[in-house]
C-alpha positions in Angstrom: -4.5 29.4 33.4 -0.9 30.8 32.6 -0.3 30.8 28.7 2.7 28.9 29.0 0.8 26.1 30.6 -1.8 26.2 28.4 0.5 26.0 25.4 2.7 22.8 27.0 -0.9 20.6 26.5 -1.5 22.0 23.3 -2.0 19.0 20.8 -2.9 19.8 17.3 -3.5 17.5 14.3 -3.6 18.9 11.2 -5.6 16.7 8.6 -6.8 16.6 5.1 -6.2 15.5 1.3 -2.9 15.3 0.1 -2.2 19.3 -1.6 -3.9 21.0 0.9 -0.7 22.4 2.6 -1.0 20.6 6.2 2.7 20.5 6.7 2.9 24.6 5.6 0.5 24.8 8.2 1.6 22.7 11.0 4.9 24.2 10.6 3.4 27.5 11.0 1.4 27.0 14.1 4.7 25.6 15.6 6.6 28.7 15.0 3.9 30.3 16.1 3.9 28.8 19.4 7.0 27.6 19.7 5.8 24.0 19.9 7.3 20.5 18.3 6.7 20.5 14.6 6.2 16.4 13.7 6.0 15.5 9.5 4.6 11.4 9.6 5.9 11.2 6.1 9.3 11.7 7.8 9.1 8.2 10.0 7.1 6.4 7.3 9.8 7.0 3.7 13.0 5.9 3.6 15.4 6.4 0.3 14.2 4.8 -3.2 10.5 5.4 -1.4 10.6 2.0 0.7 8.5 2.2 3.7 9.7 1.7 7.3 8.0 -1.2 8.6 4.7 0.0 10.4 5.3 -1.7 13.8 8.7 0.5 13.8 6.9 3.9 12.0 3.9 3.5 15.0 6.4 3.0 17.6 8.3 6.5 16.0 5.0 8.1 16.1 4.1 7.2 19.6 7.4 8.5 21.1 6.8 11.7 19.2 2.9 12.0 20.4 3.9 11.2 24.2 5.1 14.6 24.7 3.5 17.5 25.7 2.6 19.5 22.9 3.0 19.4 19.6 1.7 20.2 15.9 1.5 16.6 13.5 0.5 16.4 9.8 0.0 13.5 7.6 -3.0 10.8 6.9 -1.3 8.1 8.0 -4.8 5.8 8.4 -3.1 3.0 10.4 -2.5 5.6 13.6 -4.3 8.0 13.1 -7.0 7.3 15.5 -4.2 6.8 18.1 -2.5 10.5 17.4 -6.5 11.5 17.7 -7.2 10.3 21.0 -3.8 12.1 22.2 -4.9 15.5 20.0 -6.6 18.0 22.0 -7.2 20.4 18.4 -8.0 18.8 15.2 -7.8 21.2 12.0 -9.2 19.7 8.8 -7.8 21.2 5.3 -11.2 20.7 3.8 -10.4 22.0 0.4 -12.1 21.7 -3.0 -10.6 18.7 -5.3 -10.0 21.5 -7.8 -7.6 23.5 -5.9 -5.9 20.7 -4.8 -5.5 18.9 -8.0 -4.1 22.4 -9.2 -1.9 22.3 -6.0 -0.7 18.7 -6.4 0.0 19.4 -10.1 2.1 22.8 -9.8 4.0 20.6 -7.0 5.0 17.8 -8.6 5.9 19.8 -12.2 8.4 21.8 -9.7 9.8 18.4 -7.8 10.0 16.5 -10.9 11.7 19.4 -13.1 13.7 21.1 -10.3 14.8 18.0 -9.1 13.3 18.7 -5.4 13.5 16.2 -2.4 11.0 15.1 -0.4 10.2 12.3 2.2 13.6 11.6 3.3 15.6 12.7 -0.1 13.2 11.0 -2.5 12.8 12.3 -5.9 9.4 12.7 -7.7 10.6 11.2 -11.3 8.2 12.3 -14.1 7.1 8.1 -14.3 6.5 8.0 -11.0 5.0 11.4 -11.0 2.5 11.5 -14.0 2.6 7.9 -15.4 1.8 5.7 -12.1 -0.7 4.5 -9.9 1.4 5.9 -6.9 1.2 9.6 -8.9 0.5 12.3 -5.8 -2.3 13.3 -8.5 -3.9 9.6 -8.7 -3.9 9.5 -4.9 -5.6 12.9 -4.6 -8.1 11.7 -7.1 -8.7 8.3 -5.9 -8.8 9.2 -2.1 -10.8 12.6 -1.7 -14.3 11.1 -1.4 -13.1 8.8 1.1 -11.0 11.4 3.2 -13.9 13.7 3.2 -16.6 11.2 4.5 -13.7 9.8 7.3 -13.2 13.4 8.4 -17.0 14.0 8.8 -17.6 11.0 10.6 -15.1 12.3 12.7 -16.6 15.0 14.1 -19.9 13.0 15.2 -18.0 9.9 16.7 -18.2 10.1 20.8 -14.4 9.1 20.7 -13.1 12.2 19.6 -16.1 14.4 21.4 -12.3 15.5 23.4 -11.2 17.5 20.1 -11.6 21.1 19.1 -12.8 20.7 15.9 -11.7 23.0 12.9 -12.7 22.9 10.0 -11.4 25.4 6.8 -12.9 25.6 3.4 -10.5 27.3 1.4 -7.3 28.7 2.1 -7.8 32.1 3.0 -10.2 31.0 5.6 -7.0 29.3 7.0 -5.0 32.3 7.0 -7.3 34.1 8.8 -7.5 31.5 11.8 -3.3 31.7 11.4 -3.5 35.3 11.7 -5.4 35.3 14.9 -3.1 32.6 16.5 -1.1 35.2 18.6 0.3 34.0 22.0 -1.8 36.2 24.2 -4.7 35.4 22.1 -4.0 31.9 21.9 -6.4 30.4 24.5 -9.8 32.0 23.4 -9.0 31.1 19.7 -7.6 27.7 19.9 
């Protein structure tokens, strides 16, 4: 199979707890292989962190996933078994809570006091950042167990036998994958 057809059914999900640098990565595979980039967080935030309404955010989503290839990152729960089904590569940030708590932590501290955008020009104030339930470092802590046990159900549920399956343990693990993502080398590592 020619490379550039290869690469146009190319449809890779990139998945895991909130710190563990899926958008870094889904970004880089793009770039990588010159293939759409799509950031959930971008359909689902508007300004003063209000949500799009989900019928309108899975309708965004599915427009976006109808195409031929693409990279997506997020954890959306309410479509991602949708985005799944279309996936044909599935890379799981499987990360210890440590480094991601130490990730989540040097984020926010440089969004709160830098004054950084995110999601759609929101702003990480330091209430919302270190004295809320809706902290990025509550929602690591509060939803790792679950995120892990989802992902490993994943990978024995006969829906999703379709998907390559990666999974990476720590980060350098990932780099080394990225590194070998070349695109004459592309079909025998993907």
């Amino acid at each position: 199979m020619e490379l550039e057809g290869w690469k146009s059914k190319m449809r890779l999900a990139v998945i895991g707890t909130s710190g563990a640098g899926k958008s870094t990565l889904a970004k880089k595979v793009s770039k990588k292989l010159s293939i759409k980039y799509i950031e959930q967080d971008k359909y689902y935030w508007l300004p003063n962190w209000q949500t799009v309404p989900i019928g309108r955010f899975m309708e965004s989503i599915r427009k976006e996933i109808s195409e031929e290839s693409w990279t997506i990152c997020g954890n959306h729960s309410n479509f991602q078994e949708e985005i799944w089904k279309r996936a044909t590569h599935l890379v799981w940030l499987n990360y210890p809570l440590s480094l991601l708590l130490t990730r989540g932590l040097r984020r926010t501290i440089r969004r709160v006091f830098l004054k950084e955008t995110c999601c759609n020009g929101n702003h990480e104030g330091f209430r919302h950042a270190f004295l809320s339930k809706n902290s990025i470092l509550w929602w690591i802590l509060t939803t790792y167990k679950d995120r892990i046990e989802k992902y490993e159900n994943a990978k024995y549920v006969g829906k999703f036998n379709h998907l390559e399956f990666l999974e990476f343990k720590n980060p350098k693990e990932t780099e080394n994958w990225l590194k070998q993502i070349e695109p004459n080398l592309v079909r025998t590592i993907l």
